[in-house]
N, CA and C atoms as a LAMMPS dump frame, in Angstrom:
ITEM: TIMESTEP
0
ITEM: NUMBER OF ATOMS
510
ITEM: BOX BOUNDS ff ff ff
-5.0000000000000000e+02 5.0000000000000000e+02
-5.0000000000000000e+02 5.0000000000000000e+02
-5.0000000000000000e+02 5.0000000000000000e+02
ITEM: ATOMS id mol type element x y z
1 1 1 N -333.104 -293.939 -294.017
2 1 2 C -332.236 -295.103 -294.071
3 1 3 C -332.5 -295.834 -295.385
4 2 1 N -331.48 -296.133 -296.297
5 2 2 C -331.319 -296.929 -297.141
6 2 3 C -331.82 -298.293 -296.89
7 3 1 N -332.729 -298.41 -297.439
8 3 2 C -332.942 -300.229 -298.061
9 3 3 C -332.076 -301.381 -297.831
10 4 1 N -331.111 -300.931 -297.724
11 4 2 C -329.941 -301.811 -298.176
12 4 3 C -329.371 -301.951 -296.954
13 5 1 N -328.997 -300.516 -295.727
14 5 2 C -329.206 -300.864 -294.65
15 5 3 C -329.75 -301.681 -294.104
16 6 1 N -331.066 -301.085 -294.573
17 6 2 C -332.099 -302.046 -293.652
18 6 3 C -331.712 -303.586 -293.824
19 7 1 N -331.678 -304.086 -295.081
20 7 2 C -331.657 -305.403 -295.165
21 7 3 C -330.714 -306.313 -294.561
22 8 1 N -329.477 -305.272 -294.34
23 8 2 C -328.247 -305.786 -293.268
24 8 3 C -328.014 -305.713 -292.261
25 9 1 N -329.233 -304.862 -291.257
26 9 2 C -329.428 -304.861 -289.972
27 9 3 C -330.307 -306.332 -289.62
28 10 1 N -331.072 -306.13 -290.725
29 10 2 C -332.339 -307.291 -290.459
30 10 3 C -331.405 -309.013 -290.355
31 11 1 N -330.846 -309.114 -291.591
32 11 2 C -329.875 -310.008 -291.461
33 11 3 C -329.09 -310.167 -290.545
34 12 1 N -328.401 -309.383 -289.951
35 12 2 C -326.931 -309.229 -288.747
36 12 3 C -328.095 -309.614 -287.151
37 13 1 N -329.708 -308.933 -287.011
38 13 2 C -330.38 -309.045 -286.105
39 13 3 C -331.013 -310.492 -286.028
40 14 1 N -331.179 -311.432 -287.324
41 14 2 C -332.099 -312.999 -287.186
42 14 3 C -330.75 -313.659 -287.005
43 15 1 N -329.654 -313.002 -287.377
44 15 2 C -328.56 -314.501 -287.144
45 15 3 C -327.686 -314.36 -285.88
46 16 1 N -327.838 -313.765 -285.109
47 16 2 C -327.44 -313.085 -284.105
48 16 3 C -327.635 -314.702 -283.452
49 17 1 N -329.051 -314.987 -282.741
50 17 2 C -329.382 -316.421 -282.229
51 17 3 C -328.198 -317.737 -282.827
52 18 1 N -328.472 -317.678 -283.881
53 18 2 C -327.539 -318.68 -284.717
54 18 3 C -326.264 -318.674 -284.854
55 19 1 N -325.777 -317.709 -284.494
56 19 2 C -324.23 -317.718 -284.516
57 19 3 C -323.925 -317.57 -282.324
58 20 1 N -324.3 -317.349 -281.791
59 20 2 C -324.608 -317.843 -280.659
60 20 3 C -324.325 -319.02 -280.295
61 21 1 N -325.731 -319.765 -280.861
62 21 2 C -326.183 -321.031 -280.475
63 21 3 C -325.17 -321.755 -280.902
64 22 1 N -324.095 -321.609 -281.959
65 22 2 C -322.653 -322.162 -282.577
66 22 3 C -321.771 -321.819 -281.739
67 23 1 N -321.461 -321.038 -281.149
68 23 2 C -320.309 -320.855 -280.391
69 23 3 C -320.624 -321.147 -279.422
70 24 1 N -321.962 -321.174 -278.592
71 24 2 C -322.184 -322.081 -277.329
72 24 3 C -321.267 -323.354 -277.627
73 25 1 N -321.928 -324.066 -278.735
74 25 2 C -321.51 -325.82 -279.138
75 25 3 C -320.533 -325.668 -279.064
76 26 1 N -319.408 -324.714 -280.039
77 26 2 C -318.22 -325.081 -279.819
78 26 3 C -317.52 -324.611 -278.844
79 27 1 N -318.193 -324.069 -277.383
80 27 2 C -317.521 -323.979 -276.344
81 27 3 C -317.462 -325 -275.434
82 28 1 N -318.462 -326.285 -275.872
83 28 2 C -318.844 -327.064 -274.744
84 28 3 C -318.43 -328.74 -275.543
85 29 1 N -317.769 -327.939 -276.751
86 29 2 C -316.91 -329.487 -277.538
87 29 3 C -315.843 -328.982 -277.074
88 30 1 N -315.353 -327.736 -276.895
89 30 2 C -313.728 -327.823 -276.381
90 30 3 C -313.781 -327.515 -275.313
91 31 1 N -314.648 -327.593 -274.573
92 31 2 C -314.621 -328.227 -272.781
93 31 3 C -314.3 -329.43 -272.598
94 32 1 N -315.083 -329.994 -273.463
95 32 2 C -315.765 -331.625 -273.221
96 32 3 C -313.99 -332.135 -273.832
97 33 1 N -313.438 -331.652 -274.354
98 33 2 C -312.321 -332.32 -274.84
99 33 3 C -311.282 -331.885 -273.863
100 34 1 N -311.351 -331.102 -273.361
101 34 2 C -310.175 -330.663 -271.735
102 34 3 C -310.468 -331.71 -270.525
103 35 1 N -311.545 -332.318 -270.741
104 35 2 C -311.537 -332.67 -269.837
105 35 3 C -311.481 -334.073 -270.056
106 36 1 N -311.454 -334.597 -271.174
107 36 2 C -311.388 -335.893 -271.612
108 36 3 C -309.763 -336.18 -271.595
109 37 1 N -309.126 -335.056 -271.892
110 37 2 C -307.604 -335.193 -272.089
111 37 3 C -306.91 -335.139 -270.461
112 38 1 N -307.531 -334.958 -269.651
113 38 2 C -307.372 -335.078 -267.91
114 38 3 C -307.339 -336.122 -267.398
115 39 1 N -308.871 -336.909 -268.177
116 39 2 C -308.79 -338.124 -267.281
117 39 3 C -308.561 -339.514 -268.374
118 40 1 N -307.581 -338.974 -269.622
119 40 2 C -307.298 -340.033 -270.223
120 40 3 C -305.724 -340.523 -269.423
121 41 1 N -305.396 -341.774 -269.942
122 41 2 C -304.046 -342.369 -269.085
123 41 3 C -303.767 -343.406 -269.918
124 42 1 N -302.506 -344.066 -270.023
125 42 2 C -302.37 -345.2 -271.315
126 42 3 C -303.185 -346.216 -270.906
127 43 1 N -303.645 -346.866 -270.203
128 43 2 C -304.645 -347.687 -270.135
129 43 3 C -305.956 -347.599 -270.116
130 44 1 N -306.134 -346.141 -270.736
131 44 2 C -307.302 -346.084 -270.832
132 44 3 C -308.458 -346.871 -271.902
133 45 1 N -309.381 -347.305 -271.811
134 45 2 C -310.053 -347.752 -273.802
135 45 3 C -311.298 -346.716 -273.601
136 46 1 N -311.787 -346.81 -274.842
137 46 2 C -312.435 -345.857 -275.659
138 46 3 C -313.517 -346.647 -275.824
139 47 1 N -314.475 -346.524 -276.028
140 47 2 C -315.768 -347.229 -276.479
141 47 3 C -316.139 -346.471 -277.191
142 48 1 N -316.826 -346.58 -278.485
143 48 2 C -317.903 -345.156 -279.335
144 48 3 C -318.937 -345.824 -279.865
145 49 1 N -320.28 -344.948 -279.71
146 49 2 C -321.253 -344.952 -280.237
147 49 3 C -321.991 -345.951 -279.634
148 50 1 N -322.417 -346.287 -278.031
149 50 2 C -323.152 -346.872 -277.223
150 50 3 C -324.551 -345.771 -277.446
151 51 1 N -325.02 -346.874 -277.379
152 51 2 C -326.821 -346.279 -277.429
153 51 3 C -327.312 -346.51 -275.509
154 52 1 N -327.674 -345.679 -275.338
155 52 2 C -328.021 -345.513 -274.205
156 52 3 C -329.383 -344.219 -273.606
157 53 1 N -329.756 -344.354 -271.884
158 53 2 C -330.734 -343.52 -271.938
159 53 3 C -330.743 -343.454 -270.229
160 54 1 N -330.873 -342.376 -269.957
161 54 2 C -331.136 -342.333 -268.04
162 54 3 C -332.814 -342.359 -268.001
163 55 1 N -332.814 -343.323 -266.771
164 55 2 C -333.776 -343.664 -266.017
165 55 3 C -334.234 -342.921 -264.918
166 56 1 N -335.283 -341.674 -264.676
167 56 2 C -335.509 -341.193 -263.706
168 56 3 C -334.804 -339.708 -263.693
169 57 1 N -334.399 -339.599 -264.665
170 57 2 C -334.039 -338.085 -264.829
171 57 3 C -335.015 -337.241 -264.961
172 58 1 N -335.18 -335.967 -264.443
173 58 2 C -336.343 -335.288 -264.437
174 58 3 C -335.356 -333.617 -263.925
175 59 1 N -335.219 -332.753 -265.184
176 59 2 C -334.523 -331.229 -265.285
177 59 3 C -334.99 -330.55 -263.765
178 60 1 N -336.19 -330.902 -263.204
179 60 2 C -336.891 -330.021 -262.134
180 60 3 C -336.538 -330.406 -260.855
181 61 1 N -335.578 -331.628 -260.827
182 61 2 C -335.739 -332.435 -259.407
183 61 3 C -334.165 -332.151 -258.979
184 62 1 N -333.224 -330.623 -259.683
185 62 2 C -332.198 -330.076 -259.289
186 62 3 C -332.086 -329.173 -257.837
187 63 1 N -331.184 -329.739 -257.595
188 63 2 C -331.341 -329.259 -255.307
189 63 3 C -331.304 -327.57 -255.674
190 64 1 N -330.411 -327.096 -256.925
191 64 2 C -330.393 -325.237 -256.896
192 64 3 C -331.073 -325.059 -258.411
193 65 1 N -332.333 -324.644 -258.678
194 65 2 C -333.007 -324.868 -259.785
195 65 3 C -332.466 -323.826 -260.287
196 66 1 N -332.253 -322.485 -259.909
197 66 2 C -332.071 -321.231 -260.48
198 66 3 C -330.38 -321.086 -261.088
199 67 1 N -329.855 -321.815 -260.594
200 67 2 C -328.298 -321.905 -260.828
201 67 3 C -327.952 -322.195 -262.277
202 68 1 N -327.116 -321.052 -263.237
203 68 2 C -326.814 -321.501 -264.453
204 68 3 C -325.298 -321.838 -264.613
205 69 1 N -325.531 -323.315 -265.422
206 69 2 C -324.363 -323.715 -265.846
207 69 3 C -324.226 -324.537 -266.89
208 70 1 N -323.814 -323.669 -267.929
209 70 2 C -324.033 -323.868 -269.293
210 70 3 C -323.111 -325.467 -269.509
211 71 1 N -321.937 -325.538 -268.796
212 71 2 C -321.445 -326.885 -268.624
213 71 3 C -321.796 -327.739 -268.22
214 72 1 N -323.111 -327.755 -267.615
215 72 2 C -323.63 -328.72 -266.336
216 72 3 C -324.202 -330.106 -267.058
217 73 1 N -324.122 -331.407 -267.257
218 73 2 C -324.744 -332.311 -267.827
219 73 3 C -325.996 -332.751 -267.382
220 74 1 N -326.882 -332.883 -268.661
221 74 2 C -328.239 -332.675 -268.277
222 74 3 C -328.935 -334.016 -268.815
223 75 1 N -327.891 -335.154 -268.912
224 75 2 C -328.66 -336.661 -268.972
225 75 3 C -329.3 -336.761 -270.367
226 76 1 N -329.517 -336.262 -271.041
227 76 2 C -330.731 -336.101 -272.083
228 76 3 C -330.113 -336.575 -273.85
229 77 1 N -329.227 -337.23 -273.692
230 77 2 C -328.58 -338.023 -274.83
231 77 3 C -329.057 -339.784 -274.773
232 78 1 N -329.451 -340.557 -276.16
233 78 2 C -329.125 -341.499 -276.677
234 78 3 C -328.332 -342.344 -277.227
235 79 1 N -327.025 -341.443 -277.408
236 79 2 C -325.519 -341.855 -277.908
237 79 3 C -324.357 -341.121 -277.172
238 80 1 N -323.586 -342.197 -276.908
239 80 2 C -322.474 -341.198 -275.652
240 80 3 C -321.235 -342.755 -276.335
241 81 1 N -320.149 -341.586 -276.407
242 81 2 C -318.837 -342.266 -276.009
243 81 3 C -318.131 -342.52 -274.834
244 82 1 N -317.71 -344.033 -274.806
245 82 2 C -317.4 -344.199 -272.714
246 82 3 C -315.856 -344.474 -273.475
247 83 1 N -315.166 -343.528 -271.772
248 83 2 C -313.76 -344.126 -271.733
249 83 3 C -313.352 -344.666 -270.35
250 84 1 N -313.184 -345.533 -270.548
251 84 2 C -313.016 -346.81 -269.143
252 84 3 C -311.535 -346.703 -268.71
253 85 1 N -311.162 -346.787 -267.508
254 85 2 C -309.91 -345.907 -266.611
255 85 3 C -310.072 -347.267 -265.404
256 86 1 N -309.579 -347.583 -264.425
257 86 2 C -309.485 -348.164 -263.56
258 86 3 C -310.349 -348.1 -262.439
259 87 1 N -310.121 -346.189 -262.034
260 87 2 C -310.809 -345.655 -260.806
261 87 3 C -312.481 -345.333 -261.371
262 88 1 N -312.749 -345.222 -262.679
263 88 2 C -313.774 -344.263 -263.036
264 88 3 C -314.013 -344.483 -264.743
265 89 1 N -315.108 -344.352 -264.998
266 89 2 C -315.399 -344.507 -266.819
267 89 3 C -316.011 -342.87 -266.842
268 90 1 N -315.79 -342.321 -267.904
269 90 2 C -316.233 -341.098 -268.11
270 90 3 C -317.134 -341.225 -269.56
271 91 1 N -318.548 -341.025 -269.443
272 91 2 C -319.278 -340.522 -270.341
273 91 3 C -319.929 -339.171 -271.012
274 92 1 N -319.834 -339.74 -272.759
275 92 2 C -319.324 -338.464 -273.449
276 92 3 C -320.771 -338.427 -273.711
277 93 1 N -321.432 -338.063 -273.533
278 93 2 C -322.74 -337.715 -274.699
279 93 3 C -322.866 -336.924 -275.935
280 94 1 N -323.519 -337.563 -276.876
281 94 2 C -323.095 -337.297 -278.035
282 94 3 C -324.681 -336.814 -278.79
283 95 1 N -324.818 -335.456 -279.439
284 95 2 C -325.891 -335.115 -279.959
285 95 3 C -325.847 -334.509 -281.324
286 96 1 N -326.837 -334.476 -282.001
287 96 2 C -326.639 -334.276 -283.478
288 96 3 C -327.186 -332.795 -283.704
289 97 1 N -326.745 -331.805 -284.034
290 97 2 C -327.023 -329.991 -284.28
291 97 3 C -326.319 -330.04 -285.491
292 98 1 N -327.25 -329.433 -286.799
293 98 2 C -326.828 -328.658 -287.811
294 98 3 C -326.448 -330.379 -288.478
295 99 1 N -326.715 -331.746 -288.387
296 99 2 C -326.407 -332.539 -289.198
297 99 3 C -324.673 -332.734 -288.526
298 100 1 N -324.152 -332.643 -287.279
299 100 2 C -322.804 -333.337 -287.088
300 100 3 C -323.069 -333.754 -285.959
301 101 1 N -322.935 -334.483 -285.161
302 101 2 C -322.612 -335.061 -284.012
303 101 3 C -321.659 -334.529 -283.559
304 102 1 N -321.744 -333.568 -282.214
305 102 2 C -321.305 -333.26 -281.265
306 102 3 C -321.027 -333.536 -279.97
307 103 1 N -319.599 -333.384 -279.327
308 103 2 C -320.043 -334.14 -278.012
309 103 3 C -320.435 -332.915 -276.862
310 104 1 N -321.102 -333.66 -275.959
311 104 2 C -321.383 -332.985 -275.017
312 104 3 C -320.428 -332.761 -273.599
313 105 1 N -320.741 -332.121 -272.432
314 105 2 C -320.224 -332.351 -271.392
315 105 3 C -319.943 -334.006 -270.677
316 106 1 N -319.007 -334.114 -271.169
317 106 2 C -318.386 -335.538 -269.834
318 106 3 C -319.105 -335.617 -268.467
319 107 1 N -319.562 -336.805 -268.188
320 107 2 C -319.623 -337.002 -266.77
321 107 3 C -318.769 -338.321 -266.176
322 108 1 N -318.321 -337.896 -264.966
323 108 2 C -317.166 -339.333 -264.65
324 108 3 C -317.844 -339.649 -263.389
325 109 1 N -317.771 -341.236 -263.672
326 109 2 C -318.824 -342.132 -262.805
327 109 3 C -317.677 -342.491 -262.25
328 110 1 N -317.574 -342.187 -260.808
329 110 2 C -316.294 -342.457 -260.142
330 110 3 C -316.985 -344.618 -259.232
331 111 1 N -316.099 -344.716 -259.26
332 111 2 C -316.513 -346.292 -258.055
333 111 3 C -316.688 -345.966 -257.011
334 112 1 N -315.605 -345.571 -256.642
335 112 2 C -315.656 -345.2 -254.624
336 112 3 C -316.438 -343.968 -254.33
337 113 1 N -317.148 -344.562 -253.308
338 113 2 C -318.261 -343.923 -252.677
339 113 3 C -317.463 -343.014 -251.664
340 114 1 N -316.222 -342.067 -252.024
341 114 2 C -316.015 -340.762 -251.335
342 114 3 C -316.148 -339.47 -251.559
343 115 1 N -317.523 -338.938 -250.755
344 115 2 C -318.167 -337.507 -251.436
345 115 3 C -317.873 -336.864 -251.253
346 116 1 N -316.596 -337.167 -250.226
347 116 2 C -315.674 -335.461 -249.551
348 116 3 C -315.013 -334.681 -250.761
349 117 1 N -314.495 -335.597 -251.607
350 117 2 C -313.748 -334.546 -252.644
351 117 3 C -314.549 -335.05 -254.136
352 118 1 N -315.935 -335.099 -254.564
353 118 2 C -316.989 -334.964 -255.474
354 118 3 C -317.108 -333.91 -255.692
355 119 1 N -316.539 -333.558 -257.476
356 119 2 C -316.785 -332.063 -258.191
357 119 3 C -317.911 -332.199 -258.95
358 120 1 N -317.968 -331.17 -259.669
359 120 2 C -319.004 -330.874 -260.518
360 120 3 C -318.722 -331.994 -261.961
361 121 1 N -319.541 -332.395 -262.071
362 121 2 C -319.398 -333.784 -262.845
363 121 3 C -319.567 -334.583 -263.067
364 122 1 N -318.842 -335.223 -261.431
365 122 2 C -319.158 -336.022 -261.098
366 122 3 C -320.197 -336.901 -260.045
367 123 1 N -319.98 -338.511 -260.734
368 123 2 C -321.107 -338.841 -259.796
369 123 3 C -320.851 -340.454 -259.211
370 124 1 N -321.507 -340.738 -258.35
371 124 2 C -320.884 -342.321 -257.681
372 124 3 C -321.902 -343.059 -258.506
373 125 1 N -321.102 -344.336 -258.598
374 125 2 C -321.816 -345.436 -259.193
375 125 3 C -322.148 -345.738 -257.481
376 126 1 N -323.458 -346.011 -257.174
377 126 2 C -324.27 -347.057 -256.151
378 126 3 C -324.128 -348.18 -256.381
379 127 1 N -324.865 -348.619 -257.399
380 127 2 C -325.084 -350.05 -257.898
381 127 3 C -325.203 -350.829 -259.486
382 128 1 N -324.866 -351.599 -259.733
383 128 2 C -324.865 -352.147 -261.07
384 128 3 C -325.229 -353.435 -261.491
385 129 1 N -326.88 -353.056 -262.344
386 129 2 C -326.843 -354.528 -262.362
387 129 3 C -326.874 -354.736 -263.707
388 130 1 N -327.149 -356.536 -263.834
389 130 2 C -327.65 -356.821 -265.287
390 130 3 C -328.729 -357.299 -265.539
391 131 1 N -329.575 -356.623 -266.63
392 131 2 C -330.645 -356.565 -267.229
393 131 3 C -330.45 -357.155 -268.57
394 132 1 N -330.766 -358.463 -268.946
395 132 2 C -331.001 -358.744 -269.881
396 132 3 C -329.166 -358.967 -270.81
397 133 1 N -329.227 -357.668 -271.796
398 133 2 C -328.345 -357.671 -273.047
399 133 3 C -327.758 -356.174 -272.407
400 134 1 N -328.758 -355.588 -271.186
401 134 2 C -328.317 -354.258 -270.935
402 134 3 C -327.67 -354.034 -269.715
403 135 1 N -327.185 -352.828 -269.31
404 135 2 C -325.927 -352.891 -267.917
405 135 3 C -326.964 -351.983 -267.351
406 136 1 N -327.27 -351.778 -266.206
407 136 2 C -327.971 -350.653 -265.63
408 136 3 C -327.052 -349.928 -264.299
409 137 1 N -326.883 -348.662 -264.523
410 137 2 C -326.046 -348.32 -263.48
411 137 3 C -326.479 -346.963 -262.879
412 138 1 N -327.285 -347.309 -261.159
413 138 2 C -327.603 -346.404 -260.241
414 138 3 C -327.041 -345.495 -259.849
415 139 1 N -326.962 -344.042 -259.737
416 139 2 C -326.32 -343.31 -259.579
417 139 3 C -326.472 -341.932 -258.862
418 140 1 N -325.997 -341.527 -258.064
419 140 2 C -326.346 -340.467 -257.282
420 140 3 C -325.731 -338.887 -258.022
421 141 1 N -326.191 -338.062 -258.315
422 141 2 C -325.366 -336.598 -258.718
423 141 3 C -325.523 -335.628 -258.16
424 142 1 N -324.778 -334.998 -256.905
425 142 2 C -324.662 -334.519 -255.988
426 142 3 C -325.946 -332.909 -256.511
427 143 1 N -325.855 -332.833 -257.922
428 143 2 C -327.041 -331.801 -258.271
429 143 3 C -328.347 -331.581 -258.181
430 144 1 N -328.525 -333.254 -257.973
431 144 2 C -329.846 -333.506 -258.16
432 144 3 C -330.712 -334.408 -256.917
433 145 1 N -331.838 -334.222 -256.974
434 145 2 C -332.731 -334.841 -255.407
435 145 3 C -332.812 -336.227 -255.515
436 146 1 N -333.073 -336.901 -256.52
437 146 2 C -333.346 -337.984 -256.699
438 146 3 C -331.726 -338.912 -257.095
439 147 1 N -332.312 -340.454 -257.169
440 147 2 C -331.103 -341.511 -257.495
441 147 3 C -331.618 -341.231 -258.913
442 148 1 N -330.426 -341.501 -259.922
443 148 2 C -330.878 -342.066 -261.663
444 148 3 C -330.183 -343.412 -262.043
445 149 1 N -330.607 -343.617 -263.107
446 149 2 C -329.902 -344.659 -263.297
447 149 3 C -329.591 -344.745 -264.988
448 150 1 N -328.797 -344.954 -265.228
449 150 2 C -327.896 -344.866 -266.51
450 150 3 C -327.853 -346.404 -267.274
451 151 1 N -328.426 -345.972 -268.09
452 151 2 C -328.591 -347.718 -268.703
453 151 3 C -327.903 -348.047 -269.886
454 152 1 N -327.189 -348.872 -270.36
455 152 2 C -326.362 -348.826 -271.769
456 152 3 C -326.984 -350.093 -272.366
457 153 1 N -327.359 -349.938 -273.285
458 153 2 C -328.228 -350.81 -274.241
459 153 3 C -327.565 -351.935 -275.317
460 154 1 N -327.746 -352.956 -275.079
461 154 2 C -327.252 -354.499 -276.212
462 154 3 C -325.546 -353.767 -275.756
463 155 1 N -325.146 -353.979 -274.497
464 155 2 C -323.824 -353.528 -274.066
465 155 3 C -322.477 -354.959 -274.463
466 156 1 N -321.65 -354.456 -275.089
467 156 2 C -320.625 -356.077 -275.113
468 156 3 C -320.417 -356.627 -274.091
469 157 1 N -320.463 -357.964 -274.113
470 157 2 C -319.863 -358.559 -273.311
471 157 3 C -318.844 -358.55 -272.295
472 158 1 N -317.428 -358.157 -272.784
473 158 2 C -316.353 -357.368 -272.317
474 158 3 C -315.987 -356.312 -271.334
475 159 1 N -317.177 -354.753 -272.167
476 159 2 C -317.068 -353.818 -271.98
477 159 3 C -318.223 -354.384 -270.237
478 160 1 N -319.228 -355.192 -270.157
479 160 2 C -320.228 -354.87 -269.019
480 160 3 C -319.329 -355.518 -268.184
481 161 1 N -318.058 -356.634 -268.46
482 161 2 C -317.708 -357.389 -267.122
483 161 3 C -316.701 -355.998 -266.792
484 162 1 N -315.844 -355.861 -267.586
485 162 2 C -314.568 -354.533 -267.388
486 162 3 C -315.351 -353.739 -266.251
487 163 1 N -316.541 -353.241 -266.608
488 163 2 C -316.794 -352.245 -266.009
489 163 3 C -317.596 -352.41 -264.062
490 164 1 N -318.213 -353.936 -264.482
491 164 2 C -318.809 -354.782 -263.179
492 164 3 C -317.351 -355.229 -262.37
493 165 1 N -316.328 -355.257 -263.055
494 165 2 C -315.055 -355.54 -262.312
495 165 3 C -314.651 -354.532 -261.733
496 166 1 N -314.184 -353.103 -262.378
497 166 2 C -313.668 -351.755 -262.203
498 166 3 C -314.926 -351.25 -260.901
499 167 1 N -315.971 -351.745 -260.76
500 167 2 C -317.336 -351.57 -259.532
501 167 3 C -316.824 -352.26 -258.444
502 168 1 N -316.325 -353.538 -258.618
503 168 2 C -316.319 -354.648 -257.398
504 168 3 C -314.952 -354.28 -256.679
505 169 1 N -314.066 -353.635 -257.681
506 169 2 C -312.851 -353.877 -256.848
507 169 3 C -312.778 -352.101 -255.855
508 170 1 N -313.761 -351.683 -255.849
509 170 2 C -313.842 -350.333 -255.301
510 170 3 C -314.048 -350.751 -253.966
């Protein structure tokens, strides 16, 4: 075998991972955007670039540990875009690979506490309080054993009553 072979097997075999690990991302930015375009509606608003963090998340405390789902949201973002809806706000999580910010899988925090028709996704807001400058919001995800809680950090004014309103009237 030629040299030269070699050097283009070797190449085609280390980037193999890396061109992968890219088309994962961009399978789960044009998820994350199918499903944003579902539960958008003209009254919807947009929020971007909330700093935020879940409380009590823990990868191991999943009811089917062995179960893969490359779509499945796994809590583990500091920056997420919210879009606020009437019935439900859907959060985008947002992570940085290769120097761009990407979004992640959506999760939609529905109000009403009805688990008969709860998909993969989604999850009930329990409870919501206020902390300080921050919104804290309890939450059950039918995936997981434990409650979490979803906290949005130096949250506007606006955006925490909208959303303590869009809670109360459930």
């Amino acid at each position: 075998m030629s040299i030269t072979i070699q050097i283009i097997l070797t190449i085609l075999f280390f980037s193999f991972p890396i061109i992968f690990f890219l088309t994962y991302l961009n399978s789960i930015e044009k998820k994350s955007k199918q499903i944003i375009k579902s539960y958008m509606t003209v009254s919807s608003e947009l929020h971007q670039d909330l700093k935020v963090w879940t409380k009590n998340f823990d990868i191991f405390k999943r009811k089917k540990k062995f179960e893969i789902d490359p779509y499945q949201t796994n809590y583990s973002f500091n920056d997420c875009d919210l879009i606020l809806n009437d019935e439900n706000f859907i959060v985008i999580g947002k992570a940085k690979y290769f120097g761009k910010k990407r979004s992640l899988t959506p999760t939609v925090f529905e109000y009403r506490n009805n688990k008969s028709d709860l998909h993969s996704r989604h999850v009930i807001c329990e409870n919501i309080n206020e902390i300080g400058q921050d919104l804290e919001i309890e939450f059950i995800d039918n995936q997981y054993s434990n409650k979490m809680t979803f906290v949005i950090k130096r949250i506007d004014n606006g955006l925490k009553e909208k959303i303590k309103t869009g809670y109360n009237k459930s």
